[in-house]
N, C-alpha and C positions, 0 to 999 in steps of 0.2 A: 504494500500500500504506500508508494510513493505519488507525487503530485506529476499531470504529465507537463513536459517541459518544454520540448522540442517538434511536437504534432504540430498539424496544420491549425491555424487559426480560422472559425468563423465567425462572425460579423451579423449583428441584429441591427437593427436602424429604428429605433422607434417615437412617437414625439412623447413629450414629458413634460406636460403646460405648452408655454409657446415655443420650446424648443424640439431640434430634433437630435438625438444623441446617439451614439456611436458603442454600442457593446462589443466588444472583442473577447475571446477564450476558447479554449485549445477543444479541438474535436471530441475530445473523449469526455467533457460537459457538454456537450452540445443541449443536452435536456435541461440541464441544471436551468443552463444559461436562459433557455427559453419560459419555463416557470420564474425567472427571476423578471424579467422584463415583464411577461405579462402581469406578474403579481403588481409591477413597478406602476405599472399603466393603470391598473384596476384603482388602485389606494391613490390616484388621483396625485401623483407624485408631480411638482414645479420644477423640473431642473432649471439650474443659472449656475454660471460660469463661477466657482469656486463652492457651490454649495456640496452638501454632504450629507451620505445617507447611513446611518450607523447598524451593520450587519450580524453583531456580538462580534465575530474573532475580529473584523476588520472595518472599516469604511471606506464606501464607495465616493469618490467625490468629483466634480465633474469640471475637465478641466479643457480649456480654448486648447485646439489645435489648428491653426491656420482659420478660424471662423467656424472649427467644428466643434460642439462640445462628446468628448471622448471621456466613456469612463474607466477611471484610472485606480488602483490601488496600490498600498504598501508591496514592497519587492519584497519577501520573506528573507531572500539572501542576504538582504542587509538589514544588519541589526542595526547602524546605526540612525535609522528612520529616515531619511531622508530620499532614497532609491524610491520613484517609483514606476509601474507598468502599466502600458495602456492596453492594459486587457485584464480578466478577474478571473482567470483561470484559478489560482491557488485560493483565495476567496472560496469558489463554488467548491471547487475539491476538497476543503477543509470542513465546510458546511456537509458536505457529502458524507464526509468520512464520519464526523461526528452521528449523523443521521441511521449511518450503517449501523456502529456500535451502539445508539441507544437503542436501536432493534434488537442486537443480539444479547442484550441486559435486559431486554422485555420493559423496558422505558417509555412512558409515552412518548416525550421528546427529551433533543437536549439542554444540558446548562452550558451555555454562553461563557467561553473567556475570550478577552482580548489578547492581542498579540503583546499587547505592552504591559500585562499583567505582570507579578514578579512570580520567582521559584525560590524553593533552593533544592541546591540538588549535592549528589557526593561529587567531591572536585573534579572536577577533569574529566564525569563518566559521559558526557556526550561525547566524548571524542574517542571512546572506544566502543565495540560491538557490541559490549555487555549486553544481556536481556534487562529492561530497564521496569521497576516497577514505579508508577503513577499514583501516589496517591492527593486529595482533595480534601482537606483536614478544616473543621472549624478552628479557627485559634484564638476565637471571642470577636474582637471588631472587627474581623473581616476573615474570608475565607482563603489558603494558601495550597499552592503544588507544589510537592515536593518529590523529588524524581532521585531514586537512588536505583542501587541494583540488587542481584539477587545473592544473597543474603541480606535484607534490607536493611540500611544503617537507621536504626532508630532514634539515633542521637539528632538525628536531621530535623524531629517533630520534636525530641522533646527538650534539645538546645538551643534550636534555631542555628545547626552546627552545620559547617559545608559551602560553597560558591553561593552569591546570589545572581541571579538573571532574570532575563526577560523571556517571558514562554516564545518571541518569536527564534531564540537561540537554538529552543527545542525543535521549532519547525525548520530551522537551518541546517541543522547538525545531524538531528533525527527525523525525519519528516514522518516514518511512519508512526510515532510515540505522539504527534499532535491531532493523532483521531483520537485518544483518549480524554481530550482536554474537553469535551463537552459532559462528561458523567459529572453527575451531582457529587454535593460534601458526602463523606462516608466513603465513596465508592474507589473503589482501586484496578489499575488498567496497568496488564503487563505486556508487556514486546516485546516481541523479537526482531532483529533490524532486517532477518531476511522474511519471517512468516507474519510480519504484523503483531496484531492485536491476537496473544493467545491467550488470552485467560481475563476474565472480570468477573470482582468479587465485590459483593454487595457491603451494608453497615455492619452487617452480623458475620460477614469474613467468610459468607456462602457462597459458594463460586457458582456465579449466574451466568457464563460462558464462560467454554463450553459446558454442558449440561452433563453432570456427574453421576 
């Protein structure tokens, strides 16, 4: 479950108030991409030239290209926020991914994070293969991801012990480990860097995928 990258891009056109705007993203959303527009068009959406539509991991915002307005999102590769693409491939693929997995947890839907949420994680372990476990912990005013590996360091929740980052690091480094970042507090999302999402475990530590 990587994001695709280098596919062909297709192109939606559709108006947004008194504009007309420019969707781009890779063939293998093509669907996404078209439930996104028409949802955009239904809710009676105004696009104008730097405005912004907040999708939980991302925002879409719509920006002048030559007199066109094209929609653009965060580049995931760059952690430093400033990169961005005029197409929403990674966007839909993210929302996709998340979508998959709250199906295979028997989810209604997912919990939303942002790409500029914080983590901690054990040092250094996005840059190795490790299978990485995920978990979404209350920690009173606000909710926190904390991504260690298997053996899971527990020092991580109960020190605040280890790196801090930004989850779009996780979708830099690990792309497959950011479908799991839609599961709610409690829940825990393990992966593998080659097989994905293998295992998700509810509040009660019941592994709700695969089915035991």
């Amino acid at each position: 479950m990587r994001p695709p990258e280098n596919g062909l891009l297709v192109e939606r056109i559709v108006s947004l108030g008194r504009r007309e705007v420019v969707f781009r993203a890779d063939e293998a959303v093509a669907e996404k991409l078209d439930a996104l527009v028409a949802r955009l068009s239904d809710v009676g959406v105004d696009a104008v030239e730097g405005g912004e539509i907040d999708l939980g991991w991302d925002s879409i915002r719509f920006d002048d290209r030559d007199g066109v307005l094209i929609a653009t999102t965060k580049d995931g590769h760059d952690t430093r926020r400033t990169r961005r693409r005029d197409d929403v491939t990674q966007l839909l693929w993210t929302l996709s991914a998340w979508d998959r997995v709250a199906r295979l947890a028997r989810l209604e839907a997912s919990t939303p994070t942002h790409w500029h949420d914080s983590l901690y994680m054990t040092v250094d372990i996005l840059r190795t293969d490790r299978v990485l476990e995920c978990r979404r912990v209350d920690i009173g005013a606000s909710t926190q991801w904390f991504v260690g590996g298997e053996p899971f360091d527990e020092k991580l929740v109960d020190q605040l012990a280890g790196d801090i980052a930004r989850c779009v690091e996780l979708f830099k480094f690990r792309p497959e480990a950011a479908a799991v970042l839609g599961l709610p507090v409690g829940y825990v999302g393990v992966v593998d860097k080659e097989h994905g999402v293998i295992e998700v475990r509810d509040p009660k530590d019941a592994v709700v995928f695969p089915e035991r």
